[in-house]
N, C-alpha and C positions, 0 to 999 in steps of 0.2 A: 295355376290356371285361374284364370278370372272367372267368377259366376255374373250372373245379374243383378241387374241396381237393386231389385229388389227383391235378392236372397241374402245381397251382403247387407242389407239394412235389418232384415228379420234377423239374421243373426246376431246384428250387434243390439239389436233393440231386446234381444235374451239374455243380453249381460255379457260383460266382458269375459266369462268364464266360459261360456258358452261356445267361443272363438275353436275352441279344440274339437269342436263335432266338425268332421271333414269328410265325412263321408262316405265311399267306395270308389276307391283309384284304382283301374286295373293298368299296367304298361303294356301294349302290344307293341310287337314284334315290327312293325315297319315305324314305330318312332312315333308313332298317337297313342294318346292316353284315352279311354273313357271315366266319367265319373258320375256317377249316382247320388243324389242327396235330395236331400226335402224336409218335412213336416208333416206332422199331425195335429192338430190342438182341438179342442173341444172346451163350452164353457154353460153352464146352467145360468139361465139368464129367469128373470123375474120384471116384465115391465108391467108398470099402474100407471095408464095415460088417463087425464079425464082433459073436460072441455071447461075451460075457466070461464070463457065464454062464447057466445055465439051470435051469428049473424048471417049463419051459410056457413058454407066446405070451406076451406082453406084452397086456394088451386098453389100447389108448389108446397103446402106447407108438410113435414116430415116428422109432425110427431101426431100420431095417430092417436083418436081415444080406445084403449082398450085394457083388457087387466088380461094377460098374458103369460105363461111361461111356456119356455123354448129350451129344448139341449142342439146347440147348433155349434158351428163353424163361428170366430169373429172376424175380425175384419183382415185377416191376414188368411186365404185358404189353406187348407193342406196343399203342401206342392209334392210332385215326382217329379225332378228333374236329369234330364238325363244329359250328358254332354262330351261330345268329341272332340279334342283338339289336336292338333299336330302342325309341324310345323316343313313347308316346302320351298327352296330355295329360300329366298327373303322373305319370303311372307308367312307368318302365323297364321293359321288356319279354325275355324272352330263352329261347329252345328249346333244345336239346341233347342230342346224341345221339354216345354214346362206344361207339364200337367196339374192340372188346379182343386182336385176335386174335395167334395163337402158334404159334411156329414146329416145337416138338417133335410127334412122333406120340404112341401109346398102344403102340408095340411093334410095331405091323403094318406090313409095307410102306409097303401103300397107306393113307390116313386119312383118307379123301376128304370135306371140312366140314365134320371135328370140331374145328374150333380157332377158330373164333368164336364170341367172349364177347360179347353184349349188354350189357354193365355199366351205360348210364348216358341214361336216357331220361327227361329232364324240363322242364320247365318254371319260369320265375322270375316272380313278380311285385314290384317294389320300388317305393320313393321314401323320403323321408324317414324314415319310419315304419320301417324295417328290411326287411326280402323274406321272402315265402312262397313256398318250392320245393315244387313237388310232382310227383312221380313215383319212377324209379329212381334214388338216388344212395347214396353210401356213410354209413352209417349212424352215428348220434353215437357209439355206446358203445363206449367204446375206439378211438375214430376218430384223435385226436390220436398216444396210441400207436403206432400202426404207423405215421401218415407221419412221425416222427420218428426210424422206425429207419432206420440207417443200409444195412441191408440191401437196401433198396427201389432201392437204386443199384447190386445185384448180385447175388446167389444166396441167400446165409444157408443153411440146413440143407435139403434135396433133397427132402425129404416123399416117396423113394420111387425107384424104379429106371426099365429101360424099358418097364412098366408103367403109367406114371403119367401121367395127360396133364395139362394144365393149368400154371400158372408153378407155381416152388418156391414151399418154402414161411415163404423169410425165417425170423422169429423167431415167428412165426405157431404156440401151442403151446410154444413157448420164451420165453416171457415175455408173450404179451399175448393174448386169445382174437380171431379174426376179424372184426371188425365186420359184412362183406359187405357187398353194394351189395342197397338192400332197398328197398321201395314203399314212399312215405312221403306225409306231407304236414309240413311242417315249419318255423315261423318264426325268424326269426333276426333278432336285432337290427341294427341299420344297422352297413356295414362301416367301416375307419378309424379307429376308438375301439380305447383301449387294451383296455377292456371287452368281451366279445363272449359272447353265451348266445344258445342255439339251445335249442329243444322241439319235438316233433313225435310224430306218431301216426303207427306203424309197423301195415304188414301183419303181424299175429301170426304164429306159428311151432308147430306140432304138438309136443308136449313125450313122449320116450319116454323109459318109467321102467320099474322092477321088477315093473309092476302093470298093465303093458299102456300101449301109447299114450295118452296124453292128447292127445283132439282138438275139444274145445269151446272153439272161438276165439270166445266172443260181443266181447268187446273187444280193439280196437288194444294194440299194447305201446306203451309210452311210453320214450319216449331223452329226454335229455338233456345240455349241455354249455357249461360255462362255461369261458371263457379270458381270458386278463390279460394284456397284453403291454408290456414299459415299455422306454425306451431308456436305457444307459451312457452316453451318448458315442460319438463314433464313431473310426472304428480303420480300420489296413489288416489285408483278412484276407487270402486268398491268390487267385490270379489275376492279373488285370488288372485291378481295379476294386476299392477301397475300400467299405467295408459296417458300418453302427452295431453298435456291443456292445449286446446287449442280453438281457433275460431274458423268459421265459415262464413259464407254472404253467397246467395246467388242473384242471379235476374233471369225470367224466363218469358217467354211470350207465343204469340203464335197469330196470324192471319188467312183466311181463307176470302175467295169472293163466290158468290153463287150467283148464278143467272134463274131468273123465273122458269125458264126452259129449256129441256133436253137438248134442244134444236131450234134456232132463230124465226120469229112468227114474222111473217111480212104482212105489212096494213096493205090497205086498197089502193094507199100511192104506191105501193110495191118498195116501202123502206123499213128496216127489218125493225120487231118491235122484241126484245126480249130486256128488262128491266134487271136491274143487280144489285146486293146489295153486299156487304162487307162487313165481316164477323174478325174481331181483334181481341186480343186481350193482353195482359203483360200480368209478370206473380214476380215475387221475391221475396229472401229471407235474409237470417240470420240465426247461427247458432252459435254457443258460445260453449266448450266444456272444460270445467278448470275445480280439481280439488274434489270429484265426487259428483260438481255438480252443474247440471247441463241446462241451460236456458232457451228455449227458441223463440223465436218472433219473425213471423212469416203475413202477407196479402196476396191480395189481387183484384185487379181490374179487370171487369169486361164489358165488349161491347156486342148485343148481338149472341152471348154463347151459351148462356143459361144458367143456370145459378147451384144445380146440383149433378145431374151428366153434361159433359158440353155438346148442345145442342140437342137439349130435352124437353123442346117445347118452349121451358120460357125464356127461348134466345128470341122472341118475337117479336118483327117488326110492325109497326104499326103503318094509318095508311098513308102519314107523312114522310113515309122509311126513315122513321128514327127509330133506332133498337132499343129493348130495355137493356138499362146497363145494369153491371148487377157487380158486387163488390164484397170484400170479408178480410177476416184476420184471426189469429190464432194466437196468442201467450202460452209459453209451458215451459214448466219450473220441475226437474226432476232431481233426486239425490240418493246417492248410495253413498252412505257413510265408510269410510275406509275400510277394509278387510272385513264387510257384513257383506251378507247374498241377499240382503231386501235392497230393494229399492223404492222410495215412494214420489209421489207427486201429483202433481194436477195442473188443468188447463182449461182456458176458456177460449170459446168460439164463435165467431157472428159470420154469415151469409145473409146479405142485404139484396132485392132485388127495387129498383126504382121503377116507378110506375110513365107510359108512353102518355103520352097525350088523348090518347084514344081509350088507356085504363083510365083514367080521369074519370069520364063517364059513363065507361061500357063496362067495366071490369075489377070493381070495386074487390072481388073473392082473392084479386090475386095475392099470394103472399108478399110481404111487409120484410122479415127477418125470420131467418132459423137460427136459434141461440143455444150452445148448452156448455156446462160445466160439467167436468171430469175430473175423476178421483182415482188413481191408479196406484193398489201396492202389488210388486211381484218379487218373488222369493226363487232365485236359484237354485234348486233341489240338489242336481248334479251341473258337471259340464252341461248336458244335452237337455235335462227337464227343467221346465222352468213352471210355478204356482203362481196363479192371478186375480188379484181380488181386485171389484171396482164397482164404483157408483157412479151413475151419470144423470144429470138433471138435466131435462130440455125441453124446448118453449118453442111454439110456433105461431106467428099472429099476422093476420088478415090486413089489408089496409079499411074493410068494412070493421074492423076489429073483434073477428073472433079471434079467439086464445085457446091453443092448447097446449097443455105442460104434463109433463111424466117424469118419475122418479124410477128409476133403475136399479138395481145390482145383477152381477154377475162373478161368477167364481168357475174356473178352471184351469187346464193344463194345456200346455203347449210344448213337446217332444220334438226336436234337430237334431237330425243325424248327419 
């Protein structure tokens, strides 16, 4: 039975050893299975952020000055997920309901039921023809991007002190903008083909700019996402089990338009005045695994979306309705030597935002680039337990040019069953 994009990626991002933690399958009696599976992970984190320099706040900028430590959740939550499938007439059938939740507070003693995430409430319809999901799942644009960072298997850059609730925030901002888990309806071509393209019509997103919120959602945003997968040959990678070389490439994108208004304003000639403006973006990668060892190289463009949730403020148009564009890229070099359970590597990351016409002279504070390098080794304990050490350095700087950089580590466990 298939899980989600992003449970089969945590699990392989826990080593190819790891593949035999499956779960709990019960088979009922009218011909549906149920299955239960998830995670746990936790990690002692240590950040030393200071101010290199200053000029004013940073607005957008993600590395905070503080001297810190945290025992939290990283960038992968605990999941409980739960799943039914079955199959009627032609069509596979299947429900799904992914609970998120995490181990840190917000600072306060007590936190009593803030750390459950709803992330993933859907439904599948399939057969031959390909499958129609619909509900809450992680969203095409820029989807590939983040489960191919290697972060997702440990902390990446803190997004913040004991303050912050929720996981880190990986490279999240530092090279790729947040896809999030968003209400959809979305078809996907049949799985098993090297070929795979997904489309779907997304719950739209309220768009604030220089000119006040834009909140006329009359139409879906539109995602999309194509991927290629071919095989090398096959190879020992590291673990206990043998695994094909092979490459991938995707391309991904998405468009929304917003209107200034819920509802059409009419001027005094009585001809309707409601202003729009248009939020786009396109990502794509590549990965490469051959011999132990995995390469990625992934971007993106946008126009209008924001530079670290999409559409968190600095998707903002200015009053020429030019949007800031905002752009990034990730390198990562991983390896697991033949039949060893470590695995090491590292990665770098940049989130650029470019300045409107109107930051020129009004808005000097706004961030410039989120920058950081990552150092990841984890050690395969069992199938299911996996040990994570890591360092992450990262820089945030002003186009007023302040600088802020912070040096990291963190160390812990991440348990799949």
């Amino acid at each position: 039975m298939k899980r989600s994009a992003l449970w089969c990626i945590a699990l392989s991002l826990a080593g190819a050893s790891s593949l035999g933690a499956q779960g709990l399958t019960m088979q009922m009696s009218n011909g549906w299975a149920f299955t239960f599976t998830g995670n746990v992970n936790a990690f002692l984190m240590y950040t030393d952020g200071k101010v290199d320099s200053a000029v004013g706040p940073i607005s957008g900028g993600l590395v905070p000055a503080e001297q810190v430590t945290r025992i939290r959740t990283g960038l992968l939550p605990g999941f409980a997920n739960f799943e039914a499938a079955g199959k009627e007439g032609n069509l596979d059938l299947k429900v799904h309901f992914g609970f998120a939740p995490q181990i840190n507070s917000n600072g306060e003693h007590d936190n009593f039921g803030a750390q459950i995430d709803m992330r993933e409430v859907y439904l599948t319809v399939g057969g031959s023809w390909g499958q129609i999901l619909a509900g809450r799942e992680l969203g095409l644009y820029q989807r590939q991007n983040i489960l191919t960072d290697a972060t997702l298997g440990g902390t990446g850059a803190s997004g913040g002190g004991v303050d912050a609730g929720g996981t880190t925030l990986g490279r999240i901002g530092f090279g790729y903008i947040y896809p999030n888990f968003n209400a959809q309806i979305t078809y996907s071509t049949p799985a098993g083909r090297p070929a795979q393209f997904a489309i779907g019509l997304f719950d739209p997103s309220n768009v604030s700019t220089d000119l006040g919120e834009y909140r006329g959602t009359k139409l879906p945003r539109v995602e999309a996402e194509f991927s290629w997968t071919g095989n090398l040959g096959s190879g020992a990678s590291g673990g206990q089990m043998a695994s094909p070389n092979k490459i991938m490439f995707w391309l991904n994108g998405m468009i929304q338009r917003t209107s200034q208004f819920p509802v059409d304003q009419i001027d005094e000639s009585g001809a309707s005045v409601n202003n729009s403006i248009t939020s786009s973006g396109a990502g794509g990668g590549i990965k490469l695994d051959a011999s132990g060892w995995s390469l990625v190289g992934s971007g993106y463009y946008a126009s209008g979306v924001g530079t670290t949730l999409m559409f968190d403020g600095l998707s903002s148009f200015d009053a020429d309705t030019s949007a800031r564009k905002t752009w990034g890229y990730i390198g990562q070099l991983m390896y697991t030597p033949p039949g060893s359970k470590w695995t090491i590597g590292g990665s770098w990351g940049e989130s650029h935002v470019n300045q409107t016409t109107l930051d020129v002279t009004d808005n000097q504070s706004l961030v410039k680039y989120n920058r950081a390098a990552d150092v990841l080794a984890t050690y395969q304990w069992t199938k299911s337990l996996r040990y994570v050490l890591e360092y992450t350095w990262a820089r945030a700087a002003s186009y007023a040019g302040s600088q802020n950089t912070s040096n990291q580590g963190s160390t812990g466990f991440m348990l799949f069953f």
